[in-house]
ROMI-975690 format. One line per field, with one value per residue (C-alpha): x, y, z; residue in one letter. Coordinates in steps of 0.02 Angstrom, whole numbers, plus 32768, in hexadecimal, padded with zeros to 4 digits. Each point is the difference from the previous one (the first is absolute). Last residue first. Layout:
N
c1 = c(X  ...)
c2 = c(Y  ...)
c3 = c(Z  ...)
code = c(a  ...)
***
This chain:
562
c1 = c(7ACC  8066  7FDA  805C  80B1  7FD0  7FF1  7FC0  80A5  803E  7F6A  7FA9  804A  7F6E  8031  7F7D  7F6E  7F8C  8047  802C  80AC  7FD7  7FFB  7FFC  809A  7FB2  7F60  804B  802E  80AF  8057  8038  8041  8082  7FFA  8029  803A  7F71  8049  7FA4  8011  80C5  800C  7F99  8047  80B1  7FEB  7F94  809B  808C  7F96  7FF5  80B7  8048  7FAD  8043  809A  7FF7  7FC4  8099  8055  7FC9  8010  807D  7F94  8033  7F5C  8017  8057  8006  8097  8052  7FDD  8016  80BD  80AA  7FDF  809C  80B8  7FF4  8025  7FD5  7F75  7FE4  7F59  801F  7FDC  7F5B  7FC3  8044  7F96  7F6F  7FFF  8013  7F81  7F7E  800F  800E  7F57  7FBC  800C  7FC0  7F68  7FF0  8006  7F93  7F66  7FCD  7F3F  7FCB  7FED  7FE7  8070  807C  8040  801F  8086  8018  8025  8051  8084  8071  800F  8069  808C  800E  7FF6  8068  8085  801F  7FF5  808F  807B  7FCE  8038  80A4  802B  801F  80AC  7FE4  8022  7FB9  7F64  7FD6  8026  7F85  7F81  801A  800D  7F41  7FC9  8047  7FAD  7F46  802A  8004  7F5A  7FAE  8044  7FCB  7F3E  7FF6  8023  7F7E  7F80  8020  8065  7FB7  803D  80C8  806C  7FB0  7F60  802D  80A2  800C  7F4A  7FCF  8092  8067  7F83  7FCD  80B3  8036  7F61  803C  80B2  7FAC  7F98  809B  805F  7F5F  8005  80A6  8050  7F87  801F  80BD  7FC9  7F8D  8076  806D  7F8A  7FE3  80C5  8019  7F77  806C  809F  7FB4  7FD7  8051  80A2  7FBF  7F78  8055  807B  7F72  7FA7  809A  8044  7FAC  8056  80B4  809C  8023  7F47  8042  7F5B  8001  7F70  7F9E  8028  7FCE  7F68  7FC7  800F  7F8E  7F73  7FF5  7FB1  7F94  7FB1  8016  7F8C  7F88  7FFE  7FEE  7F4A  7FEA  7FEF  7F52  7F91  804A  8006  7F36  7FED  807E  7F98  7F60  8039  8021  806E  80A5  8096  7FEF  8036  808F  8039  7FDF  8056  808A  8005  802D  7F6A  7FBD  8090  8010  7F7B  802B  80B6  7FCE  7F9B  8082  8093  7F89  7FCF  80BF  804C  7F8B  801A  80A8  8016  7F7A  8063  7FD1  800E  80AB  806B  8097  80C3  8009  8020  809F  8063  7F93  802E  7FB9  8027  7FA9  7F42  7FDD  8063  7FA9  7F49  8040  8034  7F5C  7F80  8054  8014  7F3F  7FC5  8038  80AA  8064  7FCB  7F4F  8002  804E  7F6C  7F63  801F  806B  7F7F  7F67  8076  8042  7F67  7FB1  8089  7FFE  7F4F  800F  807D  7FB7  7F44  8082  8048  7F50  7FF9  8097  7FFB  7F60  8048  805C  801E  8092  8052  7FF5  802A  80BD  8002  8007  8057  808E  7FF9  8023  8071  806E  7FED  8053  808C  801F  80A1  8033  8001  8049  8099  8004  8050  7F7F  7FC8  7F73  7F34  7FFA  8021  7F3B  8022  802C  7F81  7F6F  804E  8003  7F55  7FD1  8065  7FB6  7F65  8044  8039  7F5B  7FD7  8073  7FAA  7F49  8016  8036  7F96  7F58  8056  8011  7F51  7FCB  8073  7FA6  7F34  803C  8036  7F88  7F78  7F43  7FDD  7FA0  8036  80C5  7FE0  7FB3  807C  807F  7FB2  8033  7F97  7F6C  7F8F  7F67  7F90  8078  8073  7F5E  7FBA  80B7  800D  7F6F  8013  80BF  7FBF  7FB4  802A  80B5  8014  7F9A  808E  809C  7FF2  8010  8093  8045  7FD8  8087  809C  800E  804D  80A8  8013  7FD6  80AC  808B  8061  7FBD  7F57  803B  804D  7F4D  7FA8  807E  8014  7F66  7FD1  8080  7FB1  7F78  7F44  7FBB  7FFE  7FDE  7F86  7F89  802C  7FB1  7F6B  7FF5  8007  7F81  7F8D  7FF2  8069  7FDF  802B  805B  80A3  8018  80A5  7FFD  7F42  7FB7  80A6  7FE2  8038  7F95  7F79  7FB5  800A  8072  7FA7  80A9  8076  8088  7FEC  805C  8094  800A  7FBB  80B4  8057  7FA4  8021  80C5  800C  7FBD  806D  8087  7FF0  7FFC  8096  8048  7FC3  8047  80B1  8016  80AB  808B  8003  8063  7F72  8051  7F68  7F7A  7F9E  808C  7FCE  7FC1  7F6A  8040  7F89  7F68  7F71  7FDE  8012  7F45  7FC4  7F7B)
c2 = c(81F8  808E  809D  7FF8  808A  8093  804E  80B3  805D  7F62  7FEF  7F68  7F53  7F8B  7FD7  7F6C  801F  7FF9  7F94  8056  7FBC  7F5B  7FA5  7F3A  7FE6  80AA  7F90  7F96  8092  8047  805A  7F3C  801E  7FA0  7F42  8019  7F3C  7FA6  7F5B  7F78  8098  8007  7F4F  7FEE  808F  7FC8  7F56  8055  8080  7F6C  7FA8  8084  8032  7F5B  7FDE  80AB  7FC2  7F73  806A  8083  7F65  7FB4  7F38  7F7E  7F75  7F8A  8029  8011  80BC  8032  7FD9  80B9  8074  80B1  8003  8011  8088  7FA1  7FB3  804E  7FBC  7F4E  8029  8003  8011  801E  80B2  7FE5  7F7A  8086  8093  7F9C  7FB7  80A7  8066  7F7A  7FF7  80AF  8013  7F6D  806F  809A  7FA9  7FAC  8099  805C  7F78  7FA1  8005  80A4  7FAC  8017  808E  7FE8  7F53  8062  807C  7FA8  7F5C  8034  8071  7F70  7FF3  80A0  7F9A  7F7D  8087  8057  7F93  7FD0  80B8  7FF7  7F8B  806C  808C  7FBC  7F9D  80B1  800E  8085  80B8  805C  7F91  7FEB  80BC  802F  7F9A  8071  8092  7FD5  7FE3  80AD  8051  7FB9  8043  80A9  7FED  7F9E  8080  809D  7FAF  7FC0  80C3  8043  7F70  804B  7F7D  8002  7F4F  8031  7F86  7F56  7FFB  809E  7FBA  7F69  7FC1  8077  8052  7F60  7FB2  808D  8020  7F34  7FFB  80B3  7F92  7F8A  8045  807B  7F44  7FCF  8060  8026  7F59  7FF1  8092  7FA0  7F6E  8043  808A  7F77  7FB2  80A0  8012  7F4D  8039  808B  7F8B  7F7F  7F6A  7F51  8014  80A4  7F9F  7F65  8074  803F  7F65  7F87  8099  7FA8  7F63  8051  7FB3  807E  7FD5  7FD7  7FCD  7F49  8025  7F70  801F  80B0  7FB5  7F98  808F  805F  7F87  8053  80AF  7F93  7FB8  80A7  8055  7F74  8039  80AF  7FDD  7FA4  80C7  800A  7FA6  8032  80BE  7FF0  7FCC  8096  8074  7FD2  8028  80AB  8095  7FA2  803B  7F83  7F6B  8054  8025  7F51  7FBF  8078  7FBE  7F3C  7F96  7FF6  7F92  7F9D  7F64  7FFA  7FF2  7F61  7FA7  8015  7FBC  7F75  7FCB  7FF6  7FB1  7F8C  7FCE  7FEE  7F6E  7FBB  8067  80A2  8017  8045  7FE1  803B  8002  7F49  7FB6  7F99  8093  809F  809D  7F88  7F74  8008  7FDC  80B2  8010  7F7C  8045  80AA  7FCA  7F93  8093  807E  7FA1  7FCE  80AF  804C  800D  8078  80A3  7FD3  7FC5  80C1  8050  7FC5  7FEA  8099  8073  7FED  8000  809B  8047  7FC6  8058  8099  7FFF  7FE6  8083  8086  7FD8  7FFA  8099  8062  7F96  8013  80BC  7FEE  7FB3  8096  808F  806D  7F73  7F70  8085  803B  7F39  7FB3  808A  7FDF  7F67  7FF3  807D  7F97  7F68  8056  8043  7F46  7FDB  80C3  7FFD  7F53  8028  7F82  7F6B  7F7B  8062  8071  7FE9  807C  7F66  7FD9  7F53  8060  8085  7F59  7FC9  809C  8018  7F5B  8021  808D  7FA1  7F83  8097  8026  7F4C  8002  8083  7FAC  7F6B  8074  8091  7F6B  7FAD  80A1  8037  7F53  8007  80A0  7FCE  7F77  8060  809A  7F92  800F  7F57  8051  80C6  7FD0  7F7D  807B  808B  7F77  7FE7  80A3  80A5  7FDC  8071  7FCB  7FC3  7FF5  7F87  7F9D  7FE6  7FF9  7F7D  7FAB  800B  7FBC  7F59  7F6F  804F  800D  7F3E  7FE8  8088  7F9C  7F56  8031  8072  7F63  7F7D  807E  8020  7F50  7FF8  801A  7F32  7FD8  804B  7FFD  8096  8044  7FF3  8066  8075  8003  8026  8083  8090  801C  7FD9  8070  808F  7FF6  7FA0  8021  80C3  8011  7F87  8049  80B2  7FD1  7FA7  8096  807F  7F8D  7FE2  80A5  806D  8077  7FDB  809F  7FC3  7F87  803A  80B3  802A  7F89  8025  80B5  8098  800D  808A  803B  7F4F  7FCA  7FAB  7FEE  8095  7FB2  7F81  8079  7FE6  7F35  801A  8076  7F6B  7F8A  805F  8004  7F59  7FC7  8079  7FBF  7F48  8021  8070  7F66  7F7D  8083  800B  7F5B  801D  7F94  7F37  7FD3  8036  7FB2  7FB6  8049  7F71  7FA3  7F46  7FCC  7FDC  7F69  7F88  8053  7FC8  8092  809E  8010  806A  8076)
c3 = c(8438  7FDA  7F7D  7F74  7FFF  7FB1  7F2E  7FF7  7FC4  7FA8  7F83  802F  7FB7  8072  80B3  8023  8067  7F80  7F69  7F6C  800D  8024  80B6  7FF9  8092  8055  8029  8077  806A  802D  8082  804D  80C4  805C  801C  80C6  802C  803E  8036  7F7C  7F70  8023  7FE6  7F69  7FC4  801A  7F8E  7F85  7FEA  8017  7F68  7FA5  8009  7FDA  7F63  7FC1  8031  7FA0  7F66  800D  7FFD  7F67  7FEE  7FF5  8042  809A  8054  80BE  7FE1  7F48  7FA7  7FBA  7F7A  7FF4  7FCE  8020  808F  803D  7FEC  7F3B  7F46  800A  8063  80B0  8056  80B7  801F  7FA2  8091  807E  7FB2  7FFF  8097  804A  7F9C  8013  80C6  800C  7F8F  8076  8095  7FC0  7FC9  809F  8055  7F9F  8030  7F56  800C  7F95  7F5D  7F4A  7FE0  809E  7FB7  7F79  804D  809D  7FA1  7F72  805B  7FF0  7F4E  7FFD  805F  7F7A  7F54  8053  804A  7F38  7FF7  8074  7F94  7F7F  804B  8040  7F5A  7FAF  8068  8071  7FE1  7F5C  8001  80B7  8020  7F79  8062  809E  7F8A  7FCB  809F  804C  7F76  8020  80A5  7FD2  7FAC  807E  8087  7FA6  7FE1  80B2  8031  7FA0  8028  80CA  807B  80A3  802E  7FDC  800E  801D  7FA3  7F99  7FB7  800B  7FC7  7F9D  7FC6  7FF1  7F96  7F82  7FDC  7FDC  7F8F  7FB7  7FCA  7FDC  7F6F  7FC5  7FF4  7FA3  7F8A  7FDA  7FD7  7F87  7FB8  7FE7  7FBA  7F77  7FDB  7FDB  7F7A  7FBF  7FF0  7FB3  7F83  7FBA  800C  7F8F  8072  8011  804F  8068  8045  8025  806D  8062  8016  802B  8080  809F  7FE5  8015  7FC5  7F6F  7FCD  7F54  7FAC  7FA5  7FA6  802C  80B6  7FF9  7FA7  808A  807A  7F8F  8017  80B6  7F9C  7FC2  808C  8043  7F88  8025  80C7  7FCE  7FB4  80AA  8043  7FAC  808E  8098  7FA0  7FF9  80B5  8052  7F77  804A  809C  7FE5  7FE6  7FE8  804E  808E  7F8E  7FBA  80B9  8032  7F76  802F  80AD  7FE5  8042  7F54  7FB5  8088  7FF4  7F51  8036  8068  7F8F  7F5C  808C  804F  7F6A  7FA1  8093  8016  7F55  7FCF  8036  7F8C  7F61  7FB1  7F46  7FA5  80A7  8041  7FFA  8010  80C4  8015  805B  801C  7F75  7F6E  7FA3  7F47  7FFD  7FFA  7F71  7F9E  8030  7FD1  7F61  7FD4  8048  7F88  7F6D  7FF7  8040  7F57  7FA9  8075  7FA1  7FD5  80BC  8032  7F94  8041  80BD  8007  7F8F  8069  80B5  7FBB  7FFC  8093  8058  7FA3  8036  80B5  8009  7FA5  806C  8094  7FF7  8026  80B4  8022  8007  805E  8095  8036  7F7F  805C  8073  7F77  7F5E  8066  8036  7F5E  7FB2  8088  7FFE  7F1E  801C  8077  7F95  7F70  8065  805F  7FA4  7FEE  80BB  800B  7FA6  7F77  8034  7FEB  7F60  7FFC  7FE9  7F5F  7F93  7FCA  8058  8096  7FFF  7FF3  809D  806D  7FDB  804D  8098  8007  8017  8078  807C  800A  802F  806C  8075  7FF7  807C  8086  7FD8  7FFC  8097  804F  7FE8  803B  80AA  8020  7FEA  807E  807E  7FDF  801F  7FFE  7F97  7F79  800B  800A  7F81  7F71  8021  7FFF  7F46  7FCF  7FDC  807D  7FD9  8062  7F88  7F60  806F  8027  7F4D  7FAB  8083  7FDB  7F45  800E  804B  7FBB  7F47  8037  8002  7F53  7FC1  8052  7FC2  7F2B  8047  805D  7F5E  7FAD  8068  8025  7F51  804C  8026  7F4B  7FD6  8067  7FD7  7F61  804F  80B5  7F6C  7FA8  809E  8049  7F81  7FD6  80BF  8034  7F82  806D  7FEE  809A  8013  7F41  7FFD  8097  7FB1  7F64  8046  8070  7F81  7F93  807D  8049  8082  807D  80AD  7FF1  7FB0  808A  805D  7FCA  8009  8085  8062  8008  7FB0  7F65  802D  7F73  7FBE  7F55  7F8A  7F8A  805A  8058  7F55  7F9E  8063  7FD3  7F58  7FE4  8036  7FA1  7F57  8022  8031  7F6B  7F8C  8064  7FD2  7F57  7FFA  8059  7F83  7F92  8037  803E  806D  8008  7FF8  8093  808F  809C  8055  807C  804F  806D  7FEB  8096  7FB4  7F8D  805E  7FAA  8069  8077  7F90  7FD1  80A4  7FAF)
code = c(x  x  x  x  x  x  x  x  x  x  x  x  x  x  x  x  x  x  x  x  x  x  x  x  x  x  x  x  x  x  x  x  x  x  x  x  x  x  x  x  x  x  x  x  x  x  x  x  x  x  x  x  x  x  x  x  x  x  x  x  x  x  x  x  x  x  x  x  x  x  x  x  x  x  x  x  x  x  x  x  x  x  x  x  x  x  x  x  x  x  x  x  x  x  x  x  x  x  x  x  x  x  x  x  x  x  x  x  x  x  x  x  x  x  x  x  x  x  x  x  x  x  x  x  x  x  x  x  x  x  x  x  x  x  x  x  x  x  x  x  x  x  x  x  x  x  x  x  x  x  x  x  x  x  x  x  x  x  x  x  x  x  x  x  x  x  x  x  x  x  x  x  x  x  x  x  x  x  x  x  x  x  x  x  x  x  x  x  x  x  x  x  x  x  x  x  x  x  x  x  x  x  x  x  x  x  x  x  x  x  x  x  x  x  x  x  x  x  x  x  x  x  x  x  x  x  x  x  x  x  x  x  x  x  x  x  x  x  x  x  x  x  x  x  x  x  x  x  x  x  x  x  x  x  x  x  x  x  x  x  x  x  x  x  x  x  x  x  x  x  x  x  x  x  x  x  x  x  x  x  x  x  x  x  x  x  x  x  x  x  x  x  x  x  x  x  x  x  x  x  x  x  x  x  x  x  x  x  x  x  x  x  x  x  x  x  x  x  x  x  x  x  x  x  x  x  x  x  x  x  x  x  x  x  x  x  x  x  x  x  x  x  x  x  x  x  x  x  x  x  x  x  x  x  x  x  x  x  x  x  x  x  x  x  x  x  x  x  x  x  x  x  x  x  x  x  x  x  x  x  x  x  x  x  x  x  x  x  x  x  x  x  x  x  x  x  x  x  x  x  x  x  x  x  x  x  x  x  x  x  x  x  x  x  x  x  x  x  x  x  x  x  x  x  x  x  x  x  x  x  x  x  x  x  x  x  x  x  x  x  x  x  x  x  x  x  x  x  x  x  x  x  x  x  x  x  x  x  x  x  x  x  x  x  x  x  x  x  x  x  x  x  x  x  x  x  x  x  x  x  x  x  x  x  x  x  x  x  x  x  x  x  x  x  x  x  x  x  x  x  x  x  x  x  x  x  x  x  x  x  x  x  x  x  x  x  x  x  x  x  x  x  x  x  x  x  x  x  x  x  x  x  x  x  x  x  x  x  x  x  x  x  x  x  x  x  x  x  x  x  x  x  x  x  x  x  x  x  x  x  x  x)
***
């Protein structure tokens, strides 16, 4: 979940100088945790393993398997990361009201996803489409476009990896493991280093199943130390009275741009379309991003796609609480060393015993691991199906798709690791930022294609380049008071005068370029190429007849065409 777009201060680089030395038992702590989910994480090669377990279905969506509660806990443990711990409260600490866009946009997103995810679960589970280029490729019958949104999804997907371990990176720091500035950068980055490299030892042996067990320990060390945070920290800092009246002064003090005040405690009228369109936008997003497809596939019916839509808000109040936090970083005047995104890390330490500032840690930090492992196999899945064995090598055997989605899911991972240990930490957010804009450009061909077969391919393809480019300028020239560009997600929308999303501009853009085209393209009787499915597949259960059902793996075939 993109949650770093409001915070002005995110250029700030995100690992700081840890001064304070080491906490020796918040860190004993913090490696008992990681000790137990790494050993989940190989144990999970063999929770409901198949006979036959080398294939895509097995490795890259845990066997179609999954029931509500696995997928309810995977669904919030591949959308709710250790960035957005880390994120909402600093984007609050920040500038206040503005960050709380975070919230109405997960209470948007699951009436969205109702419309939608069932049908494609329906379809994907019907043919066994593993991605949702799979799905596009077999709608719209194009490679062309199926391609440019598997690299959109890998595109848009890569930093936010690298956002994760970013997220680990911080919570090492403020334990005092992270390194000075001029610690030799090999000792510097040790502790991250083992940290990827157990992270991708249990991704390439377990698959999507190892994340899957970690996340009912994640989830609930989360909601645990969200429990005790929002009880104990405002007994600390003299109840919700003190905290709202310091950070409304300090937020009214001058801020970063000249003449302006720091932030806001409520949301002003010019703040408004900006606000909207942001929260409307991102809920529009969040399931286009591949692991929340790959979550969503791993479930073994529709029913359970319908039952998570309606469960998954629960996460939505934990992170109205969770963003309350930012509030009482302020309250608690929390050295963030100059860095936003430390406030919750640090404010745990100062107010916590050092036992519970390890669980609290742990929290973080297994929530890094989730969902990187998540995207990481999203990343997999897409470039072997749609790379991979549509362009490279057609005849492509389930053995051989498994060995390159597992190799690859390495590659991604040291791609990511390369943004961390190499590039100043503003370059991957500044591309999620892109992310979270680019991935919303798949929208149309992706549900657009669910409920209707009249957008011609071309069109589609042509307002996704129309989207991605517009987009990608209009972000290029944000500045900020801290960066020439990428300084943020907002600009004035075209012919309106507003401040207002960009990711939802271009959006805007795209549609109307793709009904445009297909208009066009219709009226001179352009080739359309050919759909493989049927209206019914779109309403298809797993019991259905016709549908692939979870044979055992000796007798299981491809469904019969239509």
């Amino acid at each position: 979940m993109s949650l770093t777009t409001t915070a002005p201060e995110t250029s700030a680089v995100l690992a700081a100088s840890a001064t304070k030395g080491v906490n020796g038992v918040a860190l004993a702590v913090f490696i008992f945790f990681f000790l137990a989910v790494t050993v989940m994480g190989f144990l999970a090669a063999r929770w409901r393993k198949a006979e036959e377990s080398a294939n895509l279905d097995e490795w890259g969506l845990g066997g179609r398997s999954f029931g509500t509660w696995v997928t309810w806990f995977l669904l919030g443990g591949d959308l709710y990361t250790a960035y957005t711990f880390v994120a909402v409260p600093a984007a609050i600490y920040a500038a206040g009201a503005a960050g709380f866009f975070a919230v109405p946009y997960t209470i948007l997103v699951y009436p969205l996803i109702f419309t939608f995810l069932p049908r494609l679960w329906s379809v994907s589970h019907k043919h066994g489409y593993v991605t949702t280029s799979d799905f596009v490729r077999g709608r719209f019958g194009s490679k062309g476009l199926s391609l440019a949104v598997a690299l959109t999804g890998i595109l848009a997907t890569m930093p936010y990896i690298a956002l994760q371990l970013v997220g680990i990176q911080a919570v090492l720091d403020v334990l005092g493991i992270g390194g000075g500035e001029h610690t030799n950068w090999f000792v510097k980055d040790l502790p991250l280093l083992i940290a990827f490299a157990v992270l991708a030892a249990y991704t390439y042996s377990s698959g999507l199943r190892a994340p899957a067990l970690i996340a009912f320990v994640k989830d609930g060390l989360i909601y645990l130390v969200i429990a005790v945070a929002i009880i104990y920290i405002p007994i600390k800092l003299g109840g919700f009275d003190a905290i709202f009246h310091s950070a409304g002064k300090a937020l009214s003090q001058p801020g970063p741009v000249p003449g302006k005040p720091r932030g806001e405690l409520t949301s002003g009228p010019n703040a408004q379309w900006a606000y909207a369109t942001l929260a409307l936008g991102s809920a529009l997003a969040l399931f286009m991003y591949p692991h929340s497809i790959t979550a969503t596939l791993s479930s073994r019916s529709r029913n359970v796609i319908r039952r998570n839509t309606t469960i998954l808000p629960l996460y939505s109040l934990m992170l109205g609480l969770l963003a309350l936090l930012g509030f009482m970083a302020i309250k608690a005047g929390t050295d963030i060393q100059g860095n936003p995104q430390l406030a919750i890390p640090q404010l745990f330490e100062d107010m916590f015993p050092s036992w519970f500032t390890g669980v609290a840690f742990a929290a973080i930090g297994i929530g890094a691991l989730v969902p990187a492992a998540i995207m990481s196999i999203a990343a997999a899945n897409l470039f072997t199906r749609n790379v991979y064995k549509d362009f490279l090598k057609p005849d492509a055997t389930p053995a051989q798709e498994h060995k390159v989605a597992k190799l690859v899911s390495l590659l991604v991972k040291v791609g990511a690791l390369i943004f961390v240990l190499t590039m100043d930490k503003t370059v991957a957010i500044n591309f999620q930022l892109l992310g979270g804009i680019w991935i919303l450009q798949t929208m149309p061909s992706l549900v657009g294609g669910l409920f209707t077969r009249w957008f011609h391919r071309w069109a589609l393809l042509a307002g996704w380049a129309v989207g991605m480019l517009y987009g990608t300028l209009a972000a290029y020239g944000v500045a900020s008071p801290t960066q020439a560009h990428f300084g943020g997600s907002s600009k004035e929308i075209p012919g309106i005068g507003e401040i207002g999303y960009i990711g939802l501009t271009a959006f805007v853009l795209n549609v109307v370029v793709s009904v445009v085209l297909t208009v066009v393209l219709k009226a001179v009787n352009a080739p359309e190429g050919t759909d493989e499915t049927s209206p019914a597949d779109y309403t298809a259960d797993a019991g259905d007849a016709g549908v692939v059902v979870e044979l055992p793996p000796a007798t299981e075939k491809a469904p019969a065409g239509h």
